[in-house]
N, CA, C and O atoms as a GROMACS GRO file, in nm:
protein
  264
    1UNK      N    1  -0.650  -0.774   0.842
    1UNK     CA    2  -0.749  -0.811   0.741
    1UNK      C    3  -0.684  -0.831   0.604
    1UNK      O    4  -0.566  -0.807   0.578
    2UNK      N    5  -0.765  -0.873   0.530
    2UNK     CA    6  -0.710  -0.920   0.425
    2UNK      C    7  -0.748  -0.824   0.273
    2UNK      O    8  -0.832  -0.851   0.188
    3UNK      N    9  -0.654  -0.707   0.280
    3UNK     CA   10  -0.687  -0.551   0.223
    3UNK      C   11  -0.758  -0.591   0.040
    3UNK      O   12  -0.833  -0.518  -0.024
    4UNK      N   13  -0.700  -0.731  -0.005
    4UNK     CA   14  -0.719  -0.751  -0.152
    4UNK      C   15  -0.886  -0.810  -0.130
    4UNK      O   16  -0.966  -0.780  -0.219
    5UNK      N   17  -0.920  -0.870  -0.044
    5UNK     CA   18  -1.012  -0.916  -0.075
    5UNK      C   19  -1.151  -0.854   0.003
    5UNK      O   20  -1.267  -0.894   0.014
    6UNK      N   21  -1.071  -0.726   0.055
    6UNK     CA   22  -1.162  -0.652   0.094
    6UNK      C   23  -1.204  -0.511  -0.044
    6UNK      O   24  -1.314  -0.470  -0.079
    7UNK      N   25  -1.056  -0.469  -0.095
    7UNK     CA   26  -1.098  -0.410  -0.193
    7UNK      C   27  -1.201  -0.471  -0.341
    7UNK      O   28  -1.285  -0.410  -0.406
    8UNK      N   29  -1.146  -0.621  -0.355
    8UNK     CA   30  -1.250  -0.690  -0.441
    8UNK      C   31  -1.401  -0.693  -0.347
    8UNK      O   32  -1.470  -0.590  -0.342
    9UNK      N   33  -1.423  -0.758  -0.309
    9UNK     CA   34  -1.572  -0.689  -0.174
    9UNK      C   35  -1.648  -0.601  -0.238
    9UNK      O   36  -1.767  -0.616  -0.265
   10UNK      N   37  -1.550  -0.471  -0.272
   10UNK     CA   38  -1.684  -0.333  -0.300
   10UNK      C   39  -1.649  -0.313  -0.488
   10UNK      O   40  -1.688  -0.212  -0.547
   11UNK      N   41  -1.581  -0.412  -0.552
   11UNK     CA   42  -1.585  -0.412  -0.688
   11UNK      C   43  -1.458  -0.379  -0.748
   11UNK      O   44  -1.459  -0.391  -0.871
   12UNK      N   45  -1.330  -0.335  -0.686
   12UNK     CA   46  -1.185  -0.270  -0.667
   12UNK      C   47  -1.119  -0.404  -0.701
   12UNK      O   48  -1.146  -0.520  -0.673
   13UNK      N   49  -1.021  -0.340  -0.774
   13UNK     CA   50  -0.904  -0.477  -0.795
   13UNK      C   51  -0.807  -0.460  -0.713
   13UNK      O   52  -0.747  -0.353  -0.706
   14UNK      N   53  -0.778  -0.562  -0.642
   14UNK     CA   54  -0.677  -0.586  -0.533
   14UNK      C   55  -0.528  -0.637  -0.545
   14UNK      O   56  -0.531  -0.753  -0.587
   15UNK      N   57  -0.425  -0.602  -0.528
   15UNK     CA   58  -0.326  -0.656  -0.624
   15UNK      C   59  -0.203  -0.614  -0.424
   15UNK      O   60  -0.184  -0.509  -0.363
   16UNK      N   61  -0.164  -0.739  -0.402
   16UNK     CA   62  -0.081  -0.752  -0.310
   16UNK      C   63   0.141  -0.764  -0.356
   16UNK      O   64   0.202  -0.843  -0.428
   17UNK      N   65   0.184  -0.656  -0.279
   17UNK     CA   66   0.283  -0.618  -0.332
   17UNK      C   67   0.397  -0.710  -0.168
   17UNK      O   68   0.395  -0.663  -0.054
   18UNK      N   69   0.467  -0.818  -0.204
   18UNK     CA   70   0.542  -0.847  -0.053
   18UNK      C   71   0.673  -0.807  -0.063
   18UNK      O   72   0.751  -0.777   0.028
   19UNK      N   73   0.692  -0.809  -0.213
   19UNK     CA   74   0.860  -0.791  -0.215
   19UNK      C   75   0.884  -0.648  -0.328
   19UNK      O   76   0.801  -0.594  -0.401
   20UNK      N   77   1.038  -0.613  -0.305
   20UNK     CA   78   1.052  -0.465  -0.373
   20UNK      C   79   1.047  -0.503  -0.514
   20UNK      O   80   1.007  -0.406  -0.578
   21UNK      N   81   1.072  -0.607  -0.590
   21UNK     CA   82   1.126  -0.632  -0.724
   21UNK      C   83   0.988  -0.626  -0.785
   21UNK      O   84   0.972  -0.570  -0.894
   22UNK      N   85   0.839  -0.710  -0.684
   22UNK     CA   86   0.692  -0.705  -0.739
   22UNK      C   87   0.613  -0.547  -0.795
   22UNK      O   88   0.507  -0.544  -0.857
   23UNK      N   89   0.712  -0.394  -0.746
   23UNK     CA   90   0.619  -0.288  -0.715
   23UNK      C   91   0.610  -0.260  -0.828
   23UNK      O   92   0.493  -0.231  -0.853
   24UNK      N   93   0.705  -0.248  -0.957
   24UNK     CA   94   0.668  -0.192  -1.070
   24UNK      C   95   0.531  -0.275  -1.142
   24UNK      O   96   0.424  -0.229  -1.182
   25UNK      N   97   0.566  -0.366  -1.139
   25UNK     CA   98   0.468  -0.479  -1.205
   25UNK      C   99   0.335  -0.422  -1.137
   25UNK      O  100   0.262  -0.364  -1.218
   26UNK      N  101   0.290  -0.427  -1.009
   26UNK     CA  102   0.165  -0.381  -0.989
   26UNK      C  103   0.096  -0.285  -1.020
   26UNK      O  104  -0.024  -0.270  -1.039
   27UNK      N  105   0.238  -0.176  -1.024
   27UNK     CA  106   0.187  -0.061  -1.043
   27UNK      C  107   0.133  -0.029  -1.155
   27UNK      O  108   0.041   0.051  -1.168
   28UNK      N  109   0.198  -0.100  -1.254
   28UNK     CA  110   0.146  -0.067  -1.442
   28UNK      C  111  -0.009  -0.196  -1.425
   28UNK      O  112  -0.109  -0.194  -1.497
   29UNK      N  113   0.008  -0.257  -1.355
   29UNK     CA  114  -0.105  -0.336  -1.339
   29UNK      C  115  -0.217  -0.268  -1.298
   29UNK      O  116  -0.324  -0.318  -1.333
   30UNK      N  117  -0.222  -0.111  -1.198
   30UNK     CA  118  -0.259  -0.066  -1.128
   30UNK      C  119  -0.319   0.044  -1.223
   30UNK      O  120  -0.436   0.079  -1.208
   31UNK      N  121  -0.239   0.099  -1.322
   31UNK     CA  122  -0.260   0.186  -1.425
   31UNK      C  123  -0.318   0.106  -1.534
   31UNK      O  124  -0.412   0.160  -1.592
   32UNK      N  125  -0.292   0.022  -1.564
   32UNK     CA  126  -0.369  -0.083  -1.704
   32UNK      C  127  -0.518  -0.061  -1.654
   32UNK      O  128  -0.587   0.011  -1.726
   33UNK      N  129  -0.573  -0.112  -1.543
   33UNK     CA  130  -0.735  -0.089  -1.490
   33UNK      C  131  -0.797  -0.009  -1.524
   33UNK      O  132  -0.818   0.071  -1.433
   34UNK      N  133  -0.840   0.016  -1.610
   34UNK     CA  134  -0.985   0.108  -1.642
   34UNK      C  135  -1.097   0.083  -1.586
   34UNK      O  136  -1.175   0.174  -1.559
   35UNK      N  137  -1.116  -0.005  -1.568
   35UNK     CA  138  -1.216  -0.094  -1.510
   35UNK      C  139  -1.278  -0.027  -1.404
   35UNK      O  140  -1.400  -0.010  -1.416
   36UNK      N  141  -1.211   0.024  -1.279
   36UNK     CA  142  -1.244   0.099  -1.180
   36UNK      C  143  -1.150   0.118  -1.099
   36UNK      O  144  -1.038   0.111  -1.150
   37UNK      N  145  -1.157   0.146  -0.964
   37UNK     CA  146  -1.052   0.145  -0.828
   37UNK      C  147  -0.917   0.049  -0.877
   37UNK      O  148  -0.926  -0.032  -0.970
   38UNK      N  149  -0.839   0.063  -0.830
   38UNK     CA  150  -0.690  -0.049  -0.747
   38UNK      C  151  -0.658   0.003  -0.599
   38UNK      O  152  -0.630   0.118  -0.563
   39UNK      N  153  -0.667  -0.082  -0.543
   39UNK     CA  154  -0.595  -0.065  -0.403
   39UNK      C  155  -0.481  -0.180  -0.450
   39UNK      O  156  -0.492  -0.292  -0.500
   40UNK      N  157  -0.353  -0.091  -0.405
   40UNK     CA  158  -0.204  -0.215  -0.377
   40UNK      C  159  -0.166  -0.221  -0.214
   40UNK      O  160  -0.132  -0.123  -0.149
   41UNK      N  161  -0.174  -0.311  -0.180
   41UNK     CA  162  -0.147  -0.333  -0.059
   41UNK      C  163   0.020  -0.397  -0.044
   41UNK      O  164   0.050  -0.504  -0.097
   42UNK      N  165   0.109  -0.325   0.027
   42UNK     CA  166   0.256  -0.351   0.022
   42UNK      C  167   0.271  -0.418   0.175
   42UNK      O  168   0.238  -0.360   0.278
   43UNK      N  169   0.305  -0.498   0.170
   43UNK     CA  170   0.303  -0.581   0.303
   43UNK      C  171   0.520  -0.529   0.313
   43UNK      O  172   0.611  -0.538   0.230
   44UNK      N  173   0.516  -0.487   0.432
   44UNK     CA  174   0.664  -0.438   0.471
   44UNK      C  175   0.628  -0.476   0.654
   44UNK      O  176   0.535  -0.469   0.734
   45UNK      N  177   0.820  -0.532   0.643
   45UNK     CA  178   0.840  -0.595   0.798
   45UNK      C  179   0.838  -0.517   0.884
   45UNK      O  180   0.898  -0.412   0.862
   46UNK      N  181   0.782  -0.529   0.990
   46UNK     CA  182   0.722  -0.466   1.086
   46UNK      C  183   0.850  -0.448   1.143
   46UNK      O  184   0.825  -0.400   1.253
   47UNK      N  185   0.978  -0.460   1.131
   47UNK     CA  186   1.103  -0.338   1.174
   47UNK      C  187   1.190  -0.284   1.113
   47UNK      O  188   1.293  -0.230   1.151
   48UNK      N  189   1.120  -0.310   0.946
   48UNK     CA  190   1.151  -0.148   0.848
   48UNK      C  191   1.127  -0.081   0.908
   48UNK      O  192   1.040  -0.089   0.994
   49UNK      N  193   1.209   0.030   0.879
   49UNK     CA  194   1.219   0.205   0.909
   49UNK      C  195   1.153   0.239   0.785
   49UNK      O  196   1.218   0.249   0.681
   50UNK      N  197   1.012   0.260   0.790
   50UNK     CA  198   0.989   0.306   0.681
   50UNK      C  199   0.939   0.482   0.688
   50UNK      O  200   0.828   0.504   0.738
   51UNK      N  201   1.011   0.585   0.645
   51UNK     CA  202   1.010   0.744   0.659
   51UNK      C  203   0.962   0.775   0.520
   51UNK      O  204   0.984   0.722   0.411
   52UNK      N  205   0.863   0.914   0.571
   52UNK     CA  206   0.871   0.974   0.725
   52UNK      C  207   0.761   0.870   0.789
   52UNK      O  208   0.683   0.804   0.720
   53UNK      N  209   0.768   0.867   0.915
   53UNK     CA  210   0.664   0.822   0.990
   53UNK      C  211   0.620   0.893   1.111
   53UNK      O  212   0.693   0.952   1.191
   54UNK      N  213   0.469   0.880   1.117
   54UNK     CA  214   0.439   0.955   1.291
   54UNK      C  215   0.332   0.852   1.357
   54UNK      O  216   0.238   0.776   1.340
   55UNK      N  217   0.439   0.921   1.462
   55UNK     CA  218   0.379   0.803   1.595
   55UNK      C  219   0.228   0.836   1.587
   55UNK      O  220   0.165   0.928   1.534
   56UNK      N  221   0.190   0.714   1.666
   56UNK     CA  222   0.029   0.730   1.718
   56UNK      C  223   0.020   0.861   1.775
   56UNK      O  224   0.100   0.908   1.856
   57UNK      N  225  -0.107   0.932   1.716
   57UNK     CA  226  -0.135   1.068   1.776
   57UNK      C  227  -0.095   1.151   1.761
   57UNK      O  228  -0.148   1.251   1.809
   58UNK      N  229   0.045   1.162   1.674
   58UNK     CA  230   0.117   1.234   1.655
   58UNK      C  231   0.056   1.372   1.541
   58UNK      O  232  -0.054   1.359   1.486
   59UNK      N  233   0.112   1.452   1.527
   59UNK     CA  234   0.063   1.546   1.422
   59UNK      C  235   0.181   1.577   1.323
   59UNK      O  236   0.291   1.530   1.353
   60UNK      N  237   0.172   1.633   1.235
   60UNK     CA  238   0.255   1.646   1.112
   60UNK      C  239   0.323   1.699   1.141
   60UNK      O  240   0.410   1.642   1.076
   61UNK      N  241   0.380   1.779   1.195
   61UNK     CA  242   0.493   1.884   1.269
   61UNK      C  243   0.570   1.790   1.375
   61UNK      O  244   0.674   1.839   1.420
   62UNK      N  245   0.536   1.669   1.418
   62UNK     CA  246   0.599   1.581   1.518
   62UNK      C  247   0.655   1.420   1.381
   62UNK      O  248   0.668   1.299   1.400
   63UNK      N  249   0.671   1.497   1.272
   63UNK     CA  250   0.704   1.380   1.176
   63UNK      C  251   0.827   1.329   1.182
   63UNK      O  252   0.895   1.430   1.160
   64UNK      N  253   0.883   1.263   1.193
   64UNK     CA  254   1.000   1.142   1.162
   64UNK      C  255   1.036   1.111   1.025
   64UNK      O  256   0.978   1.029   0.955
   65UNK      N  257   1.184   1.215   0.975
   65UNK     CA  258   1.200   1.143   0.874
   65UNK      C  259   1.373   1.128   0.845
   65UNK      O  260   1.446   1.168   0.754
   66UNK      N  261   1.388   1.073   0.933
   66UNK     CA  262   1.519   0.952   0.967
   66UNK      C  263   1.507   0.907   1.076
   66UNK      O  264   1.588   0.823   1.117
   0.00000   0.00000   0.00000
């Protein structure tokens, strides 16, 4: 789904992050809002290692972080 234009939807500013150099920028973008909500949605390649991570079902004690 399309997370920005679902957070605009319920009145939230939506601000889409694809690359590492974009995160600061959103983020002070993210903090500037008084306005209400920010959701940042970080789109990362689906075979980053991104840690810690847990598998489906998993519980916090079964966490991955390397």
């Amino acid at each position: 789904p399309d997370f920005v234009k679902l957070a605009e939807s319920y009145g939230a500013k939506g601000i889409r992050v694809t690359c590492e150099e974009d995160i600061k920028k959103a983020l002070d973008e993210a903090k500037a809002n008084t306005a209400g909500p920010t959701l940042i949605e970080f789109i990362i390649d689906s075979e980053e290692m991104v840690y810690p991570m847990l598998k489906p079902g998993g519980t916090l004690e079964e966490m991955l972080m390397s």
